[in-house]
C-alpha positions in Angstrom: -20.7 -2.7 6.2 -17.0 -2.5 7.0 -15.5 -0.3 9.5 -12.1 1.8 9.3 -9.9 3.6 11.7 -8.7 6.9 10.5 -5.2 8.9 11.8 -7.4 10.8 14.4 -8.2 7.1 15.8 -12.0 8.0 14.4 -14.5 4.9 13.4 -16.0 5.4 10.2 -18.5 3.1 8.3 -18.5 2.7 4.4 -19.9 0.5 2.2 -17.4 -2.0 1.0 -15.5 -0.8 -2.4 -16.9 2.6 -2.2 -18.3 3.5 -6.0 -18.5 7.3 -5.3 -15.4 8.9 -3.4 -14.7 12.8 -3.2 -11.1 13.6 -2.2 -10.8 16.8 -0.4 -6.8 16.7 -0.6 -4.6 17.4 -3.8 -2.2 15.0 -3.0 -4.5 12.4 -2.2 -6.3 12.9 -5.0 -3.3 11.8 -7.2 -2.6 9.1 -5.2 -6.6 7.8 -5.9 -5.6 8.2 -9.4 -2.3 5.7 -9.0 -4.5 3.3 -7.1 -6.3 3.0 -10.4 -9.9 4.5 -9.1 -10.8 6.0 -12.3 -14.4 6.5 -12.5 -15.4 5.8 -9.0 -13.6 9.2 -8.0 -16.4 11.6 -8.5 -15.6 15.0 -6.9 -12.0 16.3 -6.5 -11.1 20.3 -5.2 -10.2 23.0 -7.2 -6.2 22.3 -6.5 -6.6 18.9 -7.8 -4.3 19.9 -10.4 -2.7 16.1 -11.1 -3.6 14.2 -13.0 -4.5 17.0 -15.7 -7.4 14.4 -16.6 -9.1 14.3 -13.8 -8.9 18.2 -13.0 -10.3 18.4 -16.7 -13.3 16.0 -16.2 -13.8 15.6 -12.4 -17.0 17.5 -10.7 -15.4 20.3 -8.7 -16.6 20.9 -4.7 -14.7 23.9 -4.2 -11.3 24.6 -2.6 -9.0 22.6 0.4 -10.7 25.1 2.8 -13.8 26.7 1.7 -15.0 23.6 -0.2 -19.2 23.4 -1.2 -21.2 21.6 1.0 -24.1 21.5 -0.8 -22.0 20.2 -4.4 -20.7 17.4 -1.9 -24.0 16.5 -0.9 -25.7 16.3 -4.7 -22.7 13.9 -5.2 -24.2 12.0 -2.2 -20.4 10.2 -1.9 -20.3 7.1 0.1 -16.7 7.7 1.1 -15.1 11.7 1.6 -11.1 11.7 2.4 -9.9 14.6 3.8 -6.8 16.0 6.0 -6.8 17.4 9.3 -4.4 20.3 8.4 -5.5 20.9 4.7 -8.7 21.1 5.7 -10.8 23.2 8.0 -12.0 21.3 11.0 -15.6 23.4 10.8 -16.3 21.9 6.8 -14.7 18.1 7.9 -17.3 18.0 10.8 -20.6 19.4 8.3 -19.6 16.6 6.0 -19.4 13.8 8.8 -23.2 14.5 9.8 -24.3 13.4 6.2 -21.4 10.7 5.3 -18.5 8.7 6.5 -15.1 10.7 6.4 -11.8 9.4 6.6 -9.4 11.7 7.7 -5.6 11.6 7.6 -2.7 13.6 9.9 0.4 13.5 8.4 3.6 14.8 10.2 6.5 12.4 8.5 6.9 9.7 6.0 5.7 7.1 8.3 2.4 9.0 8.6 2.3 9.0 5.0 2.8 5.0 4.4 0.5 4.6 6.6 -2.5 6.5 5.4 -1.5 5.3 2.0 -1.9 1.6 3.1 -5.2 2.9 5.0 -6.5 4.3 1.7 -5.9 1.0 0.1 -7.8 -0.9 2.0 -11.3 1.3 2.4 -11.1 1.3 -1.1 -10.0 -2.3 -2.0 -6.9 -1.4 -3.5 -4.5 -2.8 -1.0 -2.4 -4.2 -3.5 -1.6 -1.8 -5.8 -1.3 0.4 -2.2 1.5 -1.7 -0.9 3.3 -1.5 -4.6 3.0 2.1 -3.8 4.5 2.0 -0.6 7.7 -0.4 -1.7 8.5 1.2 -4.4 9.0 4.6 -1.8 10.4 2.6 0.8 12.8 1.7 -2.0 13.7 5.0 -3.3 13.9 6.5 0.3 16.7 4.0 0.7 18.5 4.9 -1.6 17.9 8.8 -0.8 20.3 7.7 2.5 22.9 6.1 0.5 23.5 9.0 -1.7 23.1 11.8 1.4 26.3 9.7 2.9 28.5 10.0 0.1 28.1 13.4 -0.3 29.2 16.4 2.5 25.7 17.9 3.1 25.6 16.6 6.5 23.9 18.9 9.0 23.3 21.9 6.5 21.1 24.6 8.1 17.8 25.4 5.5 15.3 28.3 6.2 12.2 26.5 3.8 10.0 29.5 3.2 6.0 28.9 2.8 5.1 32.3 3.0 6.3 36.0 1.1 4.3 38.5 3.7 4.3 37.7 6.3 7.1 35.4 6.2 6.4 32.3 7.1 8.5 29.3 7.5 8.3 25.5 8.7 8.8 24.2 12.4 9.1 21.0 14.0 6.0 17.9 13.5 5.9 18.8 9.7 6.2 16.9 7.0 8.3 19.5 5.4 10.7 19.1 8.1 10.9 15.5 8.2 11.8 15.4 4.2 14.5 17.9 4.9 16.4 16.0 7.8 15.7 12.8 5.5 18.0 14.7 2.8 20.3 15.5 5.9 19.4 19.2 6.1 18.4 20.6 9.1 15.7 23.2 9.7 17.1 26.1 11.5 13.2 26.7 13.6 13.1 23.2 14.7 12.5 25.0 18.2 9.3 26.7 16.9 5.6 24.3 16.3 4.5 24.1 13.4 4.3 27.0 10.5 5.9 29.9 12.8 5.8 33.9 11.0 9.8 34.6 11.3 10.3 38.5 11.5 12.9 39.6 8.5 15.2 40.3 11.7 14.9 37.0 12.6 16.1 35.3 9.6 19.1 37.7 9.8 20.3 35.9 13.0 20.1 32.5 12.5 22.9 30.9 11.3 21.7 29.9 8.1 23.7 27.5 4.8 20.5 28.0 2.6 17.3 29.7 2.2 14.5 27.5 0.7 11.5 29.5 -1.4 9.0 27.1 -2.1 6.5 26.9 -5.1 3.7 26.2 -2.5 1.8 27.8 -1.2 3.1 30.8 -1.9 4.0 30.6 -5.2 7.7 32.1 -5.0 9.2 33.2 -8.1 13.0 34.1 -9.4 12.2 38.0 -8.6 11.6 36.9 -5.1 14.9 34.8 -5.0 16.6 37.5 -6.4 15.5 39.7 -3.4 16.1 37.5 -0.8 19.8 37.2 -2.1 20.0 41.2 -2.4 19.6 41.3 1.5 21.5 37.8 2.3 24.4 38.0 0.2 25.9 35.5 2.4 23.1 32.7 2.1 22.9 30.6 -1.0 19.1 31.3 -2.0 16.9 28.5 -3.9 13.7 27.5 -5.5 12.2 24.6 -4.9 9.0 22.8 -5.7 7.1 22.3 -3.1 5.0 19.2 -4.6 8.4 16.9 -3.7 8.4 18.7 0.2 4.4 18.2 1.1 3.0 15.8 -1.3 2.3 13.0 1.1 0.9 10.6 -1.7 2.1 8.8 -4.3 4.2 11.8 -5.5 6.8 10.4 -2.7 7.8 8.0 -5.6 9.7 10.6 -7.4 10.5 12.9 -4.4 14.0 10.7 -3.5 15.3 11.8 -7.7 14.6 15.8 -6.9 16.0 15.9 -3.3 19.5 14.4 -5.5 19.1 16.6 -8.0 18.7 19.6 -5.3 21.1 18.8 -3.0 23.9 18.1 -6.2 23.0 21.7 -7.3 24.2 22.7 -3.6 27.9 21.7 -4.6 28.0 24.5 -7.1 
């Protein structure tokens, strides 16, 4: 049986075209579905919302974090991919007694090409993977040639995960790298990770826009609308989160709705 080499530089051992995969990952769920796995995808989480298909047919295990153990083992998958950060480390290492798990890290778009192209091949989709990969590669590209004919440069963005506490992106996310590829900067850059950011806070920094994603906290316009009421001064947006943190195959259309956003900022 083949071996693979995961993004936390782990050896796991599969069976060669794996029939019966569980994705633990929403994002990587969808991308299993472009890859054209169809049928040999057999348990997908809860917030495996895309495509509708599969989250209307597919055996559920649960959710990203508190996922069933004992669903996942009467699957008896011979290939479970999860995430180091979607995913709790305790439920990852339960699975990896009983079956090989392939595990992915993701902190930028090269992280992302790379476990896409990694997924291709421990399921024996490499081509279609690498048609995956150019066509983002592609629209990235062209991402950079629209960023320089428009004055966005160097914009300051607080992107907002969380209502209470507030919580908001730092540095070594993938968030943050989408936002400097649209030539936005994230204003706590100095902070690791998914830093809470005291109301007070906010108020100092220097900031062009404030960001309210759709995920995980599912902001809405009466948020927006109170956000603006105490920063008159900072243009206040929503966004969807899906273009920001899907690491998949979603990064296809992500390039069309960072343009569309970042036209809106002219207004």
């Amino acid at each position: 049986m083949p071996n693979f080499t995961d993004q936390l530089n782990r050896t796991i051992t599969t069976v060669k075209s794996p029939m019966k995969i569980v994705s633990l990952v929403p994002s990587q769920t969808e991308l299993l579905f472009d890859l054209g796995l169809g049928d040999r995808v057999i348990g997908i989480t809860k917030f495996c919302i895309y495509p509708a298909i599969w989250f209307k047919k597919k055996k559920r295990v649960g959710g990203t974090k508190d996922f069933n153990l004992e669903i996942i083992r009467s699957l008896n998958p011979d290939l479970i991919i999860g995430n180091k950060e979607e995913n709790t480390e305790e439920g990852l290492k339960g699975l990896m007694k009983d079956f090989p798990v392939w595990i992915s890290d993701i902190k930028n778009l090269g992280d992302a090409l790379e476990m896409i192209n990694e997924v291709g091949k421990i399921t024996d989709t490499e081509y279609k993977a690498k048609e995956i990969i150019s066509e983002i590669e592609t629209n990235f590209k062209s991402l950079i040639t629209f960023t320089k004919r428009y004055p966005f440069s160097k914009k300051r963005v607080a992107y907002l995960i969380w209502q209470n506490p507030i919580i908001s992106i730092g540095t070594h996310t993938f968030i943050a790298d989408m936002l400097l590829r649209c030539d936005l900067l994230p204003v706590f850059s100095e902070h690791n990770r998914y830093p809470e950011i005291p109301l007070n806070e906010l108020m100092e920094h220097k900031i062009d826009y404030l960001f309210l994603s759709s995920e995980p906290f599912p902001f809405k316009e009466k948020h927006r609308l109170e956000f603006e009421a105490q920063f008159p001064e900072i243009k206040v947006i929503l966004v969807d989160g899906e273009y920001f943190s899907w690491y998949g195959s979603r990064l296809i259309k992500s390039p069309t709705y960072f343009r569309a956003l970042l036209s809106s900022l002219k207004d």
